[in-house]
MDTraj code that builds the backbone (N, CA, C; nanometers):
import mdtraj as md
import numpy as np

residues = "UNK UNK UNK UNK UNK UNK UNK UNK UNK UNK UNK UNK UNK UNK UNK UNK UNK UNK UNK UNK UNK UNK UNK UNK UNK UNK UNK UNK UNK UNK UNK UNK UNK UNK UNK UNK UNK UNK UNK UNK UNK UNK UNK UNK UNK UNK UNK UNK UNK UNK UNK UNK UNK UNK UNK UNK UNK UNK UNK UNK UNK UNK UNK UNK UNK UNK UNK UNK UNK UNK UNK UNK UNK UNK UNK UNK UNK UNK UNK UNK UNK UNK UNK UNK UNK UNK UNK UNK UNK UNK UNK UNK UNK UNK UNK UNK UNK UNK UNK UNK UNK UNK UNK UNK UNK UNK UNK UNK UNK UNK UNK UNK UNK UNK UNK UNK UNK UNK UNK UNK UNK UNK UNK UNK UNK UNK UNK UNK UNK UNK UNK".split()
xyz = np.array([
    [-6.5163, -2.2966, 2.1071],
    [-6.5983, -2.1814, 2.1346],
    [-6.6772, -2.2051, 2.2629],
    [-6.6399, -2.0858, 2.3528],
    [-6.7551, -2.0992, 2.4390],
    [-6.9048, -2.1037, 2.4534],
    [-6.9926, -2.1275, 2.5258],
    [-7.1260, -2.0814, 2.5156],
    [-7.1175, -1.9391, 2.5619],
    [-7.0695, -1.8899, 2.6485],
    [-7.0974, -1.7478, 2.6103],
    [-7.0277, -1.6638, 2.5475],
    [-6.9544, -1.6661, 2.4409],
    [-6.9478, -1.6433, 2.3317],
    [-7.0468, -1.6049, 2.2538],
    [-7.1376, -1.6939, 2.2084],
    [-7.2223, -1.6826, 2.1206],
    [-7.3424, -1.5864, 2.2025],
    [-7.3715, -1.5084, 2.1106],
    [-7.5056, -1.3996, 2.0995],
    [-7.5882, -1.4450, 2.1980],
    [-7.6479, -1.5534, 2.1704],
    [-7.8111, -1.5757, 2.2752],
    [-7.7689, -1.6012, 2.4012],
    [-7.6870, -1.6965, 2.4006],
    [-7.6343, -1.7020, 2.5671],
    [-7.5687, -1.5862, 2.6451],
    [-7.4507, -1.5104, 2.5387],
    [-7.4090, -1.3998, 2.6182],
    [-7.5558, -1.3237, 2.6637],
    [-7.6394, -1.2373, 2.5569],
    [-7.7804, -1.1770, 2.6213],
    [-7.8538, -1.2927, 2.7318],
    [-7.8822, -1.4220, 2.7648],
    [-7.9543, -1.4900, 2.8692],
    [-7.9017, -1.4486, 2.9487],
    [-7.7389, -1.4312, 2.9352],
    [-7.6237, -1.4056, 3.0988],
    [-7.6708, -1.3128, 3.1069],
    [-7.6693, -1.1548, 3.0426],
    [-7.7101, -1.0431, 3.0720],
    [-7.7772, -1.0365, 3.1377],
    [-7.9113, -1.0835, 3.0504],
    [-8.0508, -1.0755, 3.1491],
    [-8.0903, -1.0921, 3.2778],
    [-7.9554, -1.2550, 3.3040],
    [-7.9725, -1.2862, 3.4028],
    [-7.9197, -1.2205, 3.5381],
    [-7.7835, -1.1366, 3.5248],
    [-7.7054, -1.0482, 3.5969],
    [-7.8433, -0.9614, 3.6619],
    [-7.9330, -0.8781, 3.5204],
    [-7.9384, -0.7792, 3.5282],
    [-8.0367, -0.7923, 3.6384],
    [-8.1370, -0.9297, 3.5946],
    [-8.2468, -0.9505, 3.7140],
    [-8.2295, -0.9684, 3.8530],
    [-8.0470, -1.0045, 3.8491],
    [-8.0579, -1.0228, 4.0201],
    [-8.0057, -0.8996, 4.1005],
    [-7.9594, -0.8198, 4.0022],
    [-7.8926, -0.6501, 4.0073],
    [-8.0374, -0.5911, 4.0699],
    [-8.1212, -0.6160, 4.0192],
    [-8.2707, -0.5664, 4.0224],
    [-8.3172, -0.5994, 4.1542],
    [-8.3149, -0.7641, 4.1695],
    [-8.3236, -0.7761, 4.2977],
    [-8.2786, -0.7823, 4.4110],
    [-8.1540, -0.7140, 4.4106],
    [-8.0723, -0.6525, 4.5167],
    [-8.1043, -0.5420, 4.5487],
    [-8.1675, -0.4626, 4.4753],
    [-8.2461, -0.3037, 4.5014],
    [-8.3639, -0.2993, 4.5324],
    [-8.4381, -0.3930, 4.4800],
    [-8.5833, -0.4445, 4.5823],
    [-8.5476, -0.4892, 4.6994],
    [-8.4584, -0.6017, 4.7222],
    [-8.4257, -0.6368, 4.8516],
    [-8.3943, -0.5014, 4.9563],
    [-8.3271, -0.3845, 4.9278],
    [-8.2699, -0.3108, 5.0144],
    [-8.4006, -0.1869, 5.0227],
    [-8.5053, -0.1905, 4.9290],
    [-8.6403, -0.1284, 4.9966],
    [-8.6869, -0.1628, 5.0486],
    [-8.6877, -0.3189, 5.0706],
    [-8.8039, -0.3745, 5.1451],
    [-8.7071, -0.3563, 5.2656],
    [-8.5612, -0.3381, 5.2868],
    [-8.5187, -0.3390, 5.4599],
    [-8.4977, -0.2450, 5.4949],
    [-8.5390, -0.1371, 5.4015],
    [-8.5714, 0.0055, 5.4161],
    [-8.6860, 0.0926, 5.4504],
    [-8.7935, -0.0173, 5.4343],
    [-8.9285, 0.0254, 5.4481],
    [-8.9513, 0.1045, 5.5702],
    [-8.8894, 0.1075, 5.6872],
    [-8.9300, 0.1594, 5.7981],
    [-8.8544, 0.2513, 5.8059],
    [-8.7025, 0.3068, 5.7518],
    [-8.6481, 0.4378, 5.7095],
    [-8.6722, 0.5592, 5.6908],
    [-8.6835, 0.6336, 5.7804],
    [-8.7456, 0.7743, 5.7572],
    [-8.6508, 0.8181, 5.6473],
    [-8.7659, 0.9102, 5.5884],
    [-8.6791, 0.9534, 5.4444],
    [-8.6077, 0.8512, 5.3531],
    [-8.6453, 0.7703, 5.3628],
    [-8.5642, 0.6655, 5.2620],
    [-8.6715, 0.6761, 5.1113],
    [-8.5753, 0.6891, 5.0097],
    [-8.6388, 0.6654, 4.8878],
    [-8.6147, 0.5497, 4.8099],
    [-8.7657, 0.5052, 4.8006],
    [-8.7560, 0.3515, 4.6966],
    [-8.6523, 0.3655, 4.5523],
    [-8.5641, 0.3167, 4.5494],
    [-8.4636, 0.2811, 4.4113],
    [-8.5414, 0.1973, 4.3344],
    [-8.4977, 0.2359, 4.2083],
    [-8.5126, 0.1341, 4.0787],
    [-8.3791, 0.1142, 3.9709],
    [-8.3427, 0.0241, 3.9440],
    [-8.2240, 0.0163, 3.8192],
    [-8.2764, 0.1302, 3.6890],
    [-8.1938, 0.1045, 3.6049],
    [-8.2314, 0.1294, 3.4720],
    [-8.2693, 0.0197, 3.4235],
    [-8.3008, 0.0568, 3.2754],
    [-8.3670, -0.0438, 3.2212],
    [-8.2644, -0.1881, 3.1524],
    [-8.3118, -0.2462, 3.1130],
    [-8.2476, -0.3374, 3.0694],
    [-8.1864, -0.3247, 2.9253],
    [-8.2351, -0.2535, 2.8391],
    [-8.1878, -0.1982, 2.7298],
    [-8.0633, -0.0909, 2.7781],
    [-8.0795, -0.0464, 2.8685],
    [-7.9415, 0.0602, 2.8974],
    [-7.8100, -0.0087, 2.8896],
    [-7.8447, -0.1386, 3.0315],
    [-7.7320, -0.2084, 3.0146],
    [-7.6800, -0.2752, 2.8795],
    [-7.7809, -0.3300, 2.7815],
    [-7.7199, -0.3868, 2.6463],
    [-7.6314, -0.2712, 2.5989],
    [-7.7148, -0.1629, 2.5755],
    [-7.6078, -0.0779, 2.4848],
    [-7.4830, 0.0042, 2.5422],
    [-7.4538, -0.0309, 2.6768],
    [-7.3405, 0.0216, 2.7638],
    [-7.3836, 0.1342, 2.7983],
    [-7.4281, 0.2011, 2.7999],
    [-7.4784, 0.3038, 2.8640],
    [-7.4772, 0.2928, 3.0404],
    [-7.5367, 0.2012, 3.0397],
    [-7.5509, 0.1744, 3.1851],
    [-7.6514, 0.1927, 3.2797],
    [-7.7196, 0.2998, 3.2114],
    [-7.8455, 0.3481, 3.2595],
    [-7.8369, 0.5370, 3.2478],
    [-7.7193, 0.5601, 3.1873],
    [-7.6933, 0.7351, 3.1950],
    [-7.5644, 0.7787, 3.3033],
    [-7.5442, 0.6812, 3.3491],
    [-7.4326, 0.7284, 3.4372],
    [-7.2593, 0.7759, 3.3822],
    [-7.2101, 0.7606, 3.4538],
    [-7.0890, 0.8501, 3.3693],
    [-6.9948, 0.7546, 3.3100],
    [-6.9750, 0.8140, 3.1383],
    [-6.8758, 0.7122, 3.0871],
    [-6.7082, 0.7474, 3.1285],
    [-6.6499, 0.6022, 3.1042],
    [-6.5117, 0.6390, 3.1317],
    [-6.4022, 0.6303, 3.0168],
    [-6.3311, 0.7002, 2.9674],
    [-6.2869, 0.6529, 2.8440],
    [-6.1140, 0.5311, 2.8980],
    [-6.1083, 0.5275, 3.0503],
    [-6.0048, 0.4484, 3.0721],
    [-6.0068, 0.4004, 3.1477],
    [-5.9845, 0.2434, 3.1594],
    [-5.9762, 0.1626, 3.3283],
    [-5.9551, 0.2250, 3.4576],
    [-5.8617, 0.3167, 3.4032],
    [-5.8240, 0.3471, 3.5338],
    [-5.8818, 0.5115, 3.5865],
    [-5.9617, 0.5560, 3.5461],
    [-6.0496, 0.6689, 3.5526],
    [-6.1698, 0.6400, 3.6497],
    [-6.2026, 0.6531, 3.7564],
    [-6.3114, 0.6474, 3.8752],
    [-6.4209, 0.6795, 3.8153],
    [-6.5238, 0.5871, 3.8572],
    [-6.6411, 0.5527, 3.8055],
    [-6.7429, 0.6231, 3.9052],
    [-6.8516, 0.6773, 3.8181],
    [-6.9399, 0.7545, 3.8431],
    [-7.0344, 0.6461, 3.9665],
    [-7.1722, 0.7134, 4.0435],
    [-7.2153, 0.6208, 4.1550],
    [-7.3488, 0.5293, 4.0271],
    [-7.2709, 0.4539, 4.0981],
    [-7.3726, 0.3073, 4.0011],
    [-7.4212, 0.1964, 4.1322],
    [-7.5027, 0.1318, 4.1183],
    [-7.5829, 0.0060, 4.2094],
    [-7.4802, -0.0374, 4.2102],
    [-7.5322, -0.1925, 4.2710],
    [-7.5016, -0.3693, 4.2314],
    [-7.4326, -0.3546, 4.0598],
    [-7.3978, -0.4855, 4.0725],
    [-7.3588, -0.4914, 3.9420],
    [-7.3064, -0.3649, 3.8721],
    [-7.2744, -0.2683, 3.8914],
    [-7.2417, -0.1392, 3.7731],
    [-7.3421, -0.0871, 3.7093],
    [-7.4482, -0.1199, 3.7126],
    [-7.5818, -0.0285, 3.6674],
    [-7.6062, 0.0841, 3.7614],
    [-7.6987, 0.1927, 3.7213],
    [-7.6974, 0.2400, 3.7510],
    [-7.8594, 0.2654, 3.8137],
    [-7.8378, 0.3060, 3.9468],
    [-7.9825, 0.3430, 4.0435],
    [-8.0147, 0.4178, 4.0871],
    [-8.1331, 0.4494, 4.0894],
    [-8.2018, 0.6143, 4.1530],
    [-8.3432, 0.6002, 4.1536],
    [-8.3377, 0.6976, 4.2383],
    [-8.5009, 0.7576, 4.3097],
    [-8.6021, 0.7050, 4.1708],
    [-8.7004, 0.5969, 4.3298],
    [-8.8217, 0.5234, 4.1617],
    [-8.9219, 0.6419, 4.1991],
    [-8.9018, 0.7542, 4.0236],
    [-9.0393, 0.7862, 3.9962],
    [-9.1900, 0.7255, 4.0459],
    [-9.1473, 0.5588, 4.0069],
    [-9.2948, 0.5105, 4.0045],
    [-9.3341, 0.5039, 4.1230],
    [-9.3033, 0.5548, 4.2416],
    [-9.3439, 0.4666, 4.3650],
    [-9.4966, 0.5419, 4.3867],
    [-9.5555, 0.4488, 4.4409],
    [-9.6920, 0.5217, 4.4692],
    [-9.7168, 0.5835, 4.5781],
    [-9.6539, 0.6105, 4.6718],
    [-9.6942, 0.7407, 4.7741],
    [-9.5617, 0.7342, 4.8585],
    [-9.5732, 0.8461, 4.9429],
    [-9.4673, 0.9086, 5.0098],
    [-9.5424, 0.8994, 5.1719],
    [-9.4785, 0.8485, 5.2539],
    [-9.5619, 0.8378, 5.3934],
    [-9.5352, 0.9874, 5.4404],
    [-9.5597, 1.0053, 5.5874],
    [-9.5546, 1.1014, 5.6337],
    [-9.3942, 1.1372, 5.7115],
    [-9.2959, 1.0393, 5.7127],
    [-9.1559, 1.0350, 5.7827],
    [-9.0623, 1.0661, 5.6346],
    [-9.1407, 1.0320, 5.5050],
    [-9.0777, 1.0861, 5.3661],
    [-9.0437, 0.9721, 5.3338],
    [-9.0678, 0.8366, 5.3954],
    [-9.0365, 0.6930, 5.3271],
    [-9.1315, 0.6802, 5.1438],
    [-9.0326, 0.6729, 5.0754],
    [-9.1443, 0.6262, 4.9608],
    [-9.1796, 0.4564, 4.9157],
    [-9.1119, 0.3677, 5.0355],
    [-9.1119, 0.2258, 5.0037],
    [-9.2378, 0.1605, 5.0442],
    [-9.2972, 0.1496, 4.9255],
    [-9.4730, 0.0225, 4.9200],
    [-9.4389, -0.0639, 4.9512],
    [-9.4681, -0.1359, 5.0588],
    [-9.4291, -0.3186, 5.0227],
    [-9.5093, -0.3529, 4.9353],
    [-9.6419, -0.3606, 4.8803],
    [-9.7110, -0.4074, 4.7919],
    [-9.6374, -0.4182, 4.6442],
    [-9.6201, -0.2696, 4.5805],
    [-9.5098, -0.2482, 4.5387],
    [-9.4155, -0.3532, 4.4924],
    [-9.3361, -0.3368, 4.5953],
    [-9.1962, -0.4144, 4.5495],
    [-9.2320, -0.5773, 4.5737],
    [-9.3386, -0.5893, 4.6301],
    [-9.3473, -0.7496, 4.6194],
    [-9.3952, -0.7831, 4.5093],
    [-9.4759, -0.6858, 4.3924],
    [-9.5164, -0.7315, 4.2933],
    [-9.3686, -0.6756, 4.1924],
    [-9.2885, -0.5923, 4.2371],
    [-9.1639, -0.6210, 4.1220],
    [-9.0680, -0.7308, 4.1980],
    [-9.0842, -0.7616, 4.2990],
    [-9.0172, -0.8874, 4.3263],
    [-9.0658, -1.0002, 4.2434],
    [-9.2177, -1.0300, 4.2371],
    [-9.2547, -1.1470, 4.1417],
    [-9.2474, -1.1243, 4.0120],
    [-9.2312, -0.9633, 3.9433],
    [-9.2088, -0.9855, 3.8180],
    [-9.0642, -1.0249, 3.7895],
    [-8.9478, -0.9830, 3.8747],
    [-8.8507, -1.0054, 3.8663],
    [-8.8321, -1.1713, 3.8923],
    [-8.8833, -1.2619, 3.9746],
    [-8.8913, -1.3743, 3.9819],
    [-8.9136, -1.4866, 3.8321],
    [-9.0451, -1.3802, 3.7565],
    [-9.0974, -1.4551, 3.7155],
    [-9.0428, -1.4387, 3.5565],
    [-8.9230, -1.3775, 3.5118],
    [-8.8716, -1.2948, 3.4367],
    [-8.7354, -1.3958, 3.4499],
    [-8.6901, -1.3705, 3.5463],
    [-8.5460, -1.4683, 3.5913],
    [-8.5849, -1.6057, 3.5274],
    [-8.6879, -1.6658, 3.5914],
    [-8.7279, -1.8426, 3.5473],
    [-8.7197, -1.8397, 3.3899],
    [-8.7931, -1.7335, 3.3066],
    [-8.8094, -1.7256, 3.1678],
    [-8.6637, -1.7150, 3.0959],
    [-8.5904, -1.6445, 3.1517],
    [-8.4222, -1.6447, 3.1026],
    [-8.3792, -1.8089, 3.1495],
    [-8.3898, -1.8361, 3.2538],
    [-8.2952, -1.9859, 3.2730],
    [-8.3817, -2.1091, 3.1959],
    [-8.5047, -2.0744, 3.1871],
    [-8.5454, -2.1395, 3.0655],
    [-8.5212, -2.1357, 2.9138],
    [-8.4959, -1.9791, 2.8916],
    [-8.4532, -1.9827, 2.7215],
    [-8.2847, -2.0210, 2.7365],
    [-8.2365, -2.0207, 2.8423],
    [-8.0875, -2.0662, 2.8527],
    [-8.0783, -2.1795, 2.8475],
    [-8.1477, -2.3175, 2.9048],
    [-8.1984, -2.4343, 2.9157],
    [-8.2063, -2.4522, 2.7775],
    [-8.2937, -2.3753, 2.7007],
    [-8.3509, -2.4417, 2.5505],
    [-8.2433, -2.4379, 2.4611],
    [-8.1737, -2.3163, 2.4422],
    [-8.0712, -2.2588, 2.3920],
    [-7.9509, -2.3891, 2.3980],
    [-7.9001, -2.4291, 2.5560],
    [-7.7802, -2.5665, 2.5350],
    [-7.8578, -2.6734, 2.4589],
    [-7.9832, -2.6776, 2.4630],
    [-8.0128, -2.8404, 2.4407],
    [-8.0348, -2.8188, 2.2824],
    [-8.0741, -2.7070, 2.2529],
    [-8.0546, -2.7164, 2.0942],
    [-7.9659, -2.7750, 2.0459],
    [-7.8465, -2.6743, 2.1111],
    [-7.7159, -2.6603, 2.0930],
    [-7.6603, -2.8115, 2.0760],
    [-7.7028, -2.8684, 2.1660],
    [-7.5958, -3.0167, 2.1818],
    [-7.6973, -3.1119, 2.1089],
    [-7.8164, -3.1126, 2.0687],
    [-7.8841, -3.1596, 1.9699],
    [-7.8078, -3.0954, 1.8674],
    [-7.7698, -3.0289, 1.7677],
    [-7.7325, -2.9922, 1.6431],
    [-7.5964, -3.0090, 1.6572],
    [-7.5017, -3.0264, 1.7547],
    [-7.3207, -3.0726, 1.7794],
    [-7.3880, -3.2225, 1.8200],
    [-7.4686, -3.3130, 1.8056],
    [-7.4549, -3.4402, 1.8182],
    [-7.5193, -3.4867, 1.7219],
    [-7.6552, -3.4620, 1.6695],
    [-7.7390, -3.5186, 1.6053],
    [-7.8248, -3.6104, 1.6601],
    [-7.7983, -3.6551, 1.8141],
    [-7.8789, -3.7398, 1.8455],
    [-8.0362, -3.6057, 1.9818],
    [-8.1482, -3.7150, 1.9981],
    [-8.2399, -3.6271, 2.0695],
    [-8.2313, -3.6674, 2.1698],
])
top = md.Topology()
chain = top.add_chain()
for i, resn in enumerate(residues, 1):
    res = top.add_residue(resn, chain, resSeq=i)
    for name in ("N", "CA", "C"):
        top.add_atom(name, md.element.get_by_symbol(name[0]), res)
traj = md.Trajectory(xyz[None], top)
């Protein structure tokens, strides 16, 4: 059996995809910031991606059926509601903003490669018996 196979590790991988999916769309506001008319993106949530959804975007019932517009990774992205103001050229990208979802996203990522960390060493503690 693989490790990702099993439940907790497959969700750590998730998580972990999903956080750097995330920060590929922060990355491209912040080199957007000076973009007239550019609007700050956000993913969906992270629960979208567990349940396939994706974030609302369009399902396909066959491989070979063209896929609706999705980010990075296959999630799906659009105009962030949350952004806090709109300049006067129609840019809606804060750097303040996205540097504080850059550190939550930072600080979110470390917490997954840590429960991934805890997760093998259990693991090979209870397939060895030794600590």
């Amino acid at each position: 059996m693989k490790l990702g196979e099993l439940s907790f590790f497959d969700t750590a991988s998730k998580r972990m995809d999903y956080l750097g999916t995330r920060q590929q769309v922060v990355s491209a506001n912040i080199a957007n910031a000076d973009t007239p008319g550019f609007k700050a993106q956000e993913t969906a949530s992270f629960s979208s991606m567990l349940d396939g959804t994706r974030g609302g975007g369009m399902q396909v019932t066959d491989a070979r059926h063209i896929a609706g517009s999705a980010g990075p990774g296959n999630l799906r992205v659009s105009d962030d509601a949350a952004a806090w103001e709109t300049t006067m050229d129609g840019n809606t990208v804060v750097l303040e903003q996205q540097s504080i979802k850059s550190n939550e996203i930072t600080e979110n990522y470390r917490l997954a490669t840590q429960l991934y960390r805890k997760g093998h060493d259990l693991l090979a503690v209870a397939i060895s018996g030794l600590r």
